[in-house]
N, C-alpha and C positions, 0 to 999 in steps of 0.2 A: 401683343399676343392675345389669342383669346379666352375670355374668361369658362368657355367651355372645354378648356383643354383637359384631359383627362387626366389631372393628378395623384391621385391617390389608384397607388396601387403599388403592391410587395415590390422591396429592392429598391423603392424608388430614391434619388438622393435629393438633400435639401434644395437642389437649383429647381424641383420640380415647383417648390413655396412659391419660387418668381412671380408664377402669374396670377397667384393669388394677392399676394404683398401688392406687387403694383395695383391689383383693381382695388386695394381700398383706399388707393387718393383718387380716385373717381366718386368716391362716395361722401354727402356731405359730413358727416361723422367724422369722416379721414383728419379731416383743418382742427378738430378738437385738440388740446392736450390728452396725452396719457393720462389712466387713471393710476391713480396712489399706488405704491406696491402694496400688495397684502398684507399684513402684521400679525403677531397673536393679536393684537388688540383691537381686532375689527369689531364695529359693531355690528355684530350679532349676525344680519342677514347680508347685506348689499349697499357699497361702497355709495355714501351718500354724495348726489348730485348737491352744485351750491345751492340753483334756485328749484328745487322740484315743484314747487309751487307755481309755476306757470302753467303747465298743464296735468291730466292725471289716466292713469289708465282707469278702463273700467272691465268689470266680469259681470257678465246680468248672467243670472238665475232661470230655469224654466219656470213655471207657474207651477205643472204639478211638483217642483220640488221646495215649493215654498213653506208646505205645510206650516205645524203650528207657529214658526217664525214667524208670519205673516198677522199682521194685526189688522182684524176685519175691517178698523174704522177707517184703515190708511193703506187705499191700495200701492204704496209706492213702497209699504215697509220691506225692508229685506229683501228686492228683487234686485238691485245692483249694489255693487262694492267700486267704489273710486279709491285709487291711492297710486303705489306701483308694484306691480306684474314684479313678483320675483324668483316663481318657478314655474312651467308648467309641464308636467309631465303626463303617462297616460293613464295615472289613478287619480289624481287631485292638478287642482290651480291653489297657488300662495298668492296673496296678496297683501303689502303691506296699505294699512290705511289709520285712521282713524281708532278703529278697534285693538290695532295693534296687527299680528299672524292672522289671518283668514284661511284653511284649509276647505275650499271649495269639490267634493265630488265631480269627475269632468262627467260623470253622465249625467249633473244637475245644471253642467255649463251650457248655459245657450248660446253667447256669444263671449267673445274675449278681441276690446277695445286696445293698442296699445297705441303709444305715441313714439316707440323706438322706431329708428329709421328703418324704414318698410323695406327700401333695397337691399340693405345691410344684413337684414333678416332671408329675406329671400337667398341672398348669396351663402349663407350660411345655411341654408337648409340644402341646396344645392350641393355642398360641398361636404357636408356631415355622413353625406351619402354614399361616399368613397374611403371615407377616415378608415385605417384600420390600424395602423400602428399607434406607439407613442407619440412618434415626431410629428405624426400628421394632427393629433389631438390638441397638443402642444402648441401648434400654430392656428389651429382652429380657436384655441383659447384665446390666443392673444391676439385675434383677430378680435372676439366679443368683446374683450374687456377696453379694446382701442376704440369701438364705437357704441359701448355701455348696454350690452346687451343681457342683460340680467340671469332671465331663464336659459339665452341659449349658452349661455359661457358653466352654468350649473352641469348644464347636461356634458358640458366639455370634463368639467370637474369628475362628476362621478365614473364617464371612460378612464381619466386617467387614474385614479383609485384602483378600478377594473384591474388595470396594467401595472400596479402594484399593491396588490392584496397582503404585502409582507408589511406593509407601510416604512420602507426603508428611505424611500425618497425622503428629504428633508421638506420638501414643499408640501407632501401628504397633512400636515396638520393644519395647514393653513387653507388647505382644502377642505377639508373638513370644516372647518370656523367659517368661512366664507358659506357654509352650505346650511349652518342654522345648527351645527353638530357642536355638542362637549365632551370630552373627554372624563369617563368616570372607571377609573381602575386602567383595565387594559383595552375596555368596547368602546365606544365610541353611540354616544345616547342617538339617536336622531331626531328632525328639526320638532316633527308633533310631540315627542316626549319631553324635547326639553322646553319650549311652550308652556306644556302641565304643567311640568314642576316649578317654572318661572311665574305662574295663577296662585301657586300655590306659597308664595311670598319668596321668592329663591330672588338672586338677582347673579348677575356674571359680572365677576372678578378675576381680569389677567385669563380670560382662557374658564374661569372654574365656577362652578355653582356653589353658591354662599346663602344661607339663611339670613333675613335681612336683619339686621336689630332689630329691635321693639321701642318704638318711636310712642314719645306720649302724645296722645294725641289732643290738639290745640284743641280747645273751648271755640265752635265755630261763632262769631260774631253774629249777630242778627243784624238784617239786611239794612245797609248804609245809604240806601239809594237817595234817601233824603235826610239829612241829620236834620235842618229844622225844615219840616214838612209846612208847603207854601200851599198845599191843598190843589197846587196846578200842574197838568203833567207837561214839562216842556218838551220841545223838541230835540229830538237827540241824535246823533250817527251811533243808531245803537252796534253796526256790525265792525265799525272801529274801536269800541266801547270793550266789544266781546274780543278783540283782535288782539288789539293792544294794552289794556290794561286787565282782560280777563274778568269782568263784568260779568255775573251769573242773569242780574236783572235783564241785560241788555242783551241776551243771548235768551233768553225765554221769553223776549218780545219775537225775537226775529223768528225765532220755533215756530210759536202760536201764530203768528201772523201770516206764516206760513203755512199751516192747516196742517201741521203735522200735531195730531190729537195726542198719541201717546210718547213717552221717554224710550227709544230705541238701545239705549244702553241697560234698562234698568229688566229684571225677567222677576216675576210676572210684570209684566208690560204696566207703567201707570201715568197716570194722564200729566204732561208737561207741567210741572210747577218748578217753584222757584229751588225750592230742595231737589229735588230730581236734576236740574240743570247743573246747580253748584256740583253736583255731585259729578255729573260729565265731565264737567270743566275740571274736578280732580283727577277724577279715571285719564282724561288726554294728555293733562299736563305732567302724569307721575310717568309717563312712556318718553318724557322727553319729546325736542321739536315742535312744542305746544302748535302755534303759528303753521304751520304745514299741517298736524293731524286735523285742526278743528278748521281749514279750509276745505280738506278731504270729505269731515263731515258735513259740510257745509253743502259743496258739490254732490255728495249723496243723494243728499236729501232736498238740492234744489231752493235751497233757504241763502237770503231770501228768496222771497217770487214777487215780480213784478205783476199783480193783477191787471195794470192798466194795460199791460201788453198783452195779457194774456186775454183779457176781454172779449177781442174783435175773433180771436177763434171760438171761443165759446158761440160766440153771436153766429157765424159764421156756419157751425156747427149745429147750432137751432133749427137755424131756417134750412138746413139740409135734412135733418128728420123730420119736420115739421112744414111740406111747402105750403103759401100761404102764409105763412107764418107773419106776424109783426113784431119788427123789431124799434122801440118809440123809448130817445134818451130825453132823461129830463137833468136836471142839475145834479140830482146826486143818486141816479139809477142809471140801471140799462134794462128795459122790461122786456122781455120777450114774450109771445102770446099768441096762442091760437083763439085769443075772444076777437071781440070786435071791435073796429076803434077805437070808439065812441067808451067804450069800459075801458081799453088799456089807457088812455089819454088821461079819464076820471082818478083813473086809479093812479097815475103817473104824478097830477096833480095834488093828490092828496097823501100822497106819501112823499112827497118834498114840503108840503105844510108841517106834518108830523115829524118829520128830520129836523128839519129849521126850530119849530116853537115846540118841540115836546122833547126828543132825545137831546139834542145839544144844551137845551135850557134847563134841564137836572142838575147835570154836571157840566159843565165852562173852563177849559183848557186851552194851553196854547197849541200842541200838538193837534192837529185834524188829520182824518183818514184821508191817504194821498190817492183811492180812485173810486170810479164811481162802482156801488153795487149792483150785480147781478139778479134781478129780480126776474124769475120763472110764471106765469099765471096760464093754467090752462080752462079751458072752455065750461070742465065741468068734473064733477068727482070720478067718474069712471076712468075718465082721461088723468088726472093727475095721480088714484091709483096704481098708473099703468105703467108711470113713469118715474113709480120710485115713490109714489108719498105712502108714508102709513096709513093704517086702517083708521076708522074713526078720529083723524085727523083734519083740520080743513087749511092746513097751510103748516111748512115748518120750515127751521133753520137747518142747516148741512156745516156745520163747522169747518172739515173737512177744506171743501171748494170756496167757503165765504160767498153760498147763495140760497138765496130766499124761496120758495116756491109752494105756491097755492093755485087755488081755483075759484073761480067763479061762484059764491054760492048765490041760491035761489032765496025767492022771499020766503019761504017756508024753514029754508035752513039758516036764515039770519033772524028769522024770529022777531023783527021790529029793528035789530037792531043794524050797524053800519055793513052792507055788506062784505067791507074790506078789515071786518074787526079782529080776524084770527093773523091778517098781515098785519097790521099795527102789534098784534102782541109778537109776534116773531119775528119783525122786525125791527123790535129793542134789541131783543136777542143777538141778531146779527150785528149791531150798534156796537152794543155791553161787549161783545166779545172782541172786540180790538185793544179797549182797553184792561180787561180783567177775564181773562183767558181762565174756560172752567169753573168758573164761579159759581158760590154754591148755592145748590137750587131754589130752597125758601127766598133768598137774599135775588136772585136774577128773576126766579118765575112770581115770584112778588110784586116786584115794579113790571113785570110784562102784564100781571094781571090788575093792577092797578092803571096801567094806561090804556090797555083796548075798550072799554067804554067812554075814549076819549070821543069831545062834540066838535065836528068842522061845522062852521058857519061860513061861507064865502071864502074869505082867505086865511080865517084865523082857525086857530085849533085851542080849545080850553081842557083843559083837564079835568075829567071827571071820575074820580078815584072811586066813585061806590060801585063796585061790581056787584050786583043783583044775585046771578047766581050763585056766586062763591058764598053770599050772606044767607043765603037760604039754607046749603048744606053746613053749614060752618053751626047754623042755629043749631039745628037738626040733632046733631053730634055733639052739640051745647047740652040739649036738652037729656041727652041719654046719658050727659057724663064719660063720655069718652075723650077727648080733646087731646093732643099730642100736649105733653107741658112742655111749655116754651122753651124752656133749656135744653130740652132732645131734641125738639125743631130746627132748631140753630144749630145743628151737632151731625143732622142726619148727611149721612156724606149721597151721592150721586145714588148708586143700585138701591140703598134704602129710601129713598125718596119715593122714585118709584113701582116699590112692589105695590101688587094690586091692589092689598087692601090697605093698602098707607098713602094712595097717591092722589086720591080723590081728598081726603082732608087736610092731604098736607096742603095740596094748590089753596084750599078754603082759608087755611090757617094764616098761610104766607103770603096771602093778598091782608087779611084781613089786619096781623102785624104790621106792614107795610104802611095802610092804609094807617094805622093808627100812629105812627110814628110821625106820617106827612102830617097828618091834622091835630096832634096832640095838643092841646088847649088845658091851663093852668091858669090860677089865680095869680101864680106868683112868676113875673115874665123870665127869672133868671131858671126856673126850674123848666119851661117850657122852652125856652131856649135850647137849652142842654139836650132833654131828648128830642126836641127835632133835629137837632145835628145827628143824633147816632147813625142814622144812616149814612150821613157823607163821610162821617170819620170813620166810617166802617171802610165805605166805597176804598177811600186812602188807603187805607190796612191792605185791604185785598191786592191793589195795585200796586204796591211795594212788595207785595209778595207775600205776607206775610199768611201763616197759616189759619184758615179760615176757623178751625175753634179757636186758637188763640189770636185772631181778632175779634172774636166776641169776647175772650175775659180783659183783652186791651180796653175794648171799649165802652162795655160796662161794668170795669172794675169798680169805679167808685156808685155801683148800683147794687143797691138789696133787690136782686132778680125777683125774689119770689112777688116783691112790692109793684114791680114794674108787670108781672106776669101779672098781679092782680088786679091792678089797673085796665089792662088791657082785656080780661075776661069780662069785667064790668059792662066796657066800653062795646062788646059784642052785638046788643040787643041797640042801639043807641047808633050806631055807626049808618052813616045816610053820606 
């Protein structure tokens, strides 16, 4: 019979269902088992599938309706929601995900992804169209709920309500409960209100909203990742780490490594750390399902990202806005460039000398970064202005993308020195940041300005830590008595670093600390010993996570500061 026979319509009787009922073993959904009966005790929204973790729906967002959601660092924030589609009607989309209830505006909807069987849906849309009775809704229902069709069986739900507004039918409450609804007196709350009040520490018992106890809360342990710290970062399957044993460390690798800058759970937005992540990992795991929600987020946010895959579009991408263009791999870059060979080739060569004998040779682990970097150089500063670099800039890092990109300077703008010396300092940059994600500025822009007057000779690179101009302004500001003390230095977080008038001295200060740590010289070998390691047992500190003021009292507890400060202001005029 045909599936376009004209069913619905007044008086009709049940044999008119026939040709509905038959067309859905034509459908692959059909060969499924039934789903559960309904109960009070459903949870909450939508009859859980076993594995819903194989695939996810998605709702992407317009752009204009991203507003302040969106976090300027990370264009990917808050434009899509993965999880599953569990209403949509023609004021809002629900999605269950990650976050928990998503209440999406449909005029902020740009598209809606599902993975419910497409025919199944369409047949249903088909037929929705003629419903007018009970009986026909009725069958319309238990057609959705036979091929798991989330939204359209909702919509089945609230007609049949419609058809009994007295709520006498015995099935009415389980309608309700299947639809996000609780029952409070004689009304009936709906799904966005009772959401609130569930934020607001409520939890559902039997059908009812209950205030939760008041749980004490555990004394959080400080970060385990290493109980006896081996000083090397191994290799690890961090995103089974995060899966299976709920890993906060191994979940804020995968984050940052991902170039996702800020915590998308956390309002005001703050940059991924190890607190911030644990704290994720509580918010997922208190909704129940852990394993399914933090795959959701996972899939969101595209974590991880395979860079090596992604590379050849980048590249790809280049040379389409750029024709002409050169694209020249060496061992652990991909450089793209509108110069000229004969420079990108140079420069190719000497930022695998600096990779090999300057970044790797600091710090020595077993872990290495699994693809090669993304290295930008254009012809000249007009042209690399134009394509995103800042002002008064001559090369920087993009955390973000995990790419490098500079320009050519000229002999006038290298001043004697390497013309490739602003890529070697932001070149650590992009190094330091796989392993110590946001690190803080003194401590990162420190060793970057301690390495870019490094000397290539042929094939070797030495380290030459006296930065010239950092010594000159650093005197300068010696000499006026102004000096940041060194305990506010170590303390200044990101925005304070660089406001105007704080950022020129700090760079001065934080090379010059730096420097004085690498070279620190003592009559007495075990006290020289000690602070030259503070830098590496700091390094350790940061990479376990731990919080960057309290790895400085970690690791100069047994230091009288102001002794070590005083030393080091000494050491200012003397420093070569």
């Amino acid at each position: 019979m045909r599936l376009d026979h004209p069913l619905f319509f007044p008086k009709r009787t049940a044999r008119w269902w026939l040709p509905l009922i038959a067309a859905t073993a034509l459908l692959p959904g059909a060969l499924l088992p039934d789903a559960p009966p309904v109960t009070a005790t459903l949870n909450r929204a939508i009859d859980k599938e076993e594995d819903r973790a194989a695939s996810f729906d998605t709702v992407e967002r317009k752009h204009s309706a991203l507003r302040l959601e969106r976090d300027p660092g990370n264009p990917f924030f808050a434009r899509t929601y993965k999880g599953t589609v569990l209403d949509i009607t023609d004021s809002y989309v629900v999605i269950e995900s990650w976050r928990g209830k998503s209440f999406i505006p449909r005029n902020e909807v740009k598209r809606i992804k599902r993975t419910d069987d497409a025919k199944a849906i369409e047949l249903f849309e088909k037929y929705r169209k003629r419903a007018r009775t009970i009986e026909d809704w009725s069958k319309l229902e238990e057609f959705t709920r036979k091929h798991k069709l989330g939204p359209e069986r909702r919509t089945c739900l609230r007609k049949l309500l419609e058809k009994d507004p007295t709520g006498k039918d015995p099935s009415s409450r389980e309608y309700h409960l299947f639809l996000g609804e609780i029952q409070e007196g004689s009304r009936w709350l709906r799904e966005q209100q009772v959401e609130t009040i569930l934020s607001r520490g409520y939890s559902i018992v039997e059908g009812k909203l209950e205030k939760k106890s008041a749980e004490k809360k555990k004394k959080k342990k400080k970060s385990d990742f290493w109980k006896n710290p081996s000083k090397n970062i191994k290799a690890i399957d961090h995103l089974k780490e995060a899966l299976e044993k709920k890993n906060a460390h191994s979940l804020w690798m995968l984050i940052s490594r991902s170039g996702l800058i800020t915590m998308p759970a956390s309002k005001p937005y703050e940059r991924t750390n190890l607190r911030t992540t644990r704290e994720l990992i509580d918010r997922i795991d208190s909704r129940g399902d852990y394993q399914w929600r933090l795959k959701t987020f996972l899939a969101e946010y595209g974590i991880p990202i395979d860079w090596s895959a992604i590379n050849p579009n980048k590249i790809e991408s280049f040379k389409k806005r750029h024709p002409g263009s050169i694209h020249h791999e060496t061992k652990y870059y991909h450089i793209l460039s509108t110069c000229d060979e004969k420079t990108v080739t140079e420069l190719g060569r000497k930022m695998d000398i600096v990779t090999k004998q300057i970044y790797q040779d600091l710090f020595k682990f077993d872990e290495k970064i699994p693809y090669k970097y993304i290295l930008r150089l254009y012809r000249d500063g007009g042209e690399y202005h134009k394509n995103g670099g800042p002002r008064m800039a001559g090369a920087h890092y993009e955390p973000g993308s995990k790419e490098l990109v500079g320009y050519k300077h000229t002999a006038r703008e290298s001043q004697g020195r390497d013309p490739f010396y602003s890529l070697y300092h932001e070149g650590w940059h992009q190094y330091f940041d796989y392993y110590i994600p946001n690190a803080p500025r003194w401590f990162d822009e420190g060793f970057a300005e301690v390495i870019s007057p490094l000397i290539i000779k042929g094939t070797k690179a030495k380290m030459n830590t006296f930065n010239a101009g950092r010594s000159d302004v650093l005197k300068a500001y010696r000499r006026r008595g102004q000096v940041i003390p060194l305990n506010k230095l170590i303390r200044l977080k990101h925005h304070e670093f660089y406001q105007p008038n704080v950022v020129g001295l700090a760079y001065a200060q934080s090379w010059s600390f730096v420097h004085f740590l690498i070279n620190f010289k003592h009559p007495r070998p075990g006290i020289q010993k000690k602070v030259r390691a503070f830098y590496k047992d700091y390094f350790w500190e940061l990479h376990k996570g731990t919080d960057p003021v309290e790895a400085c009292d970690i690791v100069f507890k047994d230091v009288q500061f102001h002794t070590l400060e005083k030393a080091w202001l000494e050491s200012i005029h003397k420093q070569k």
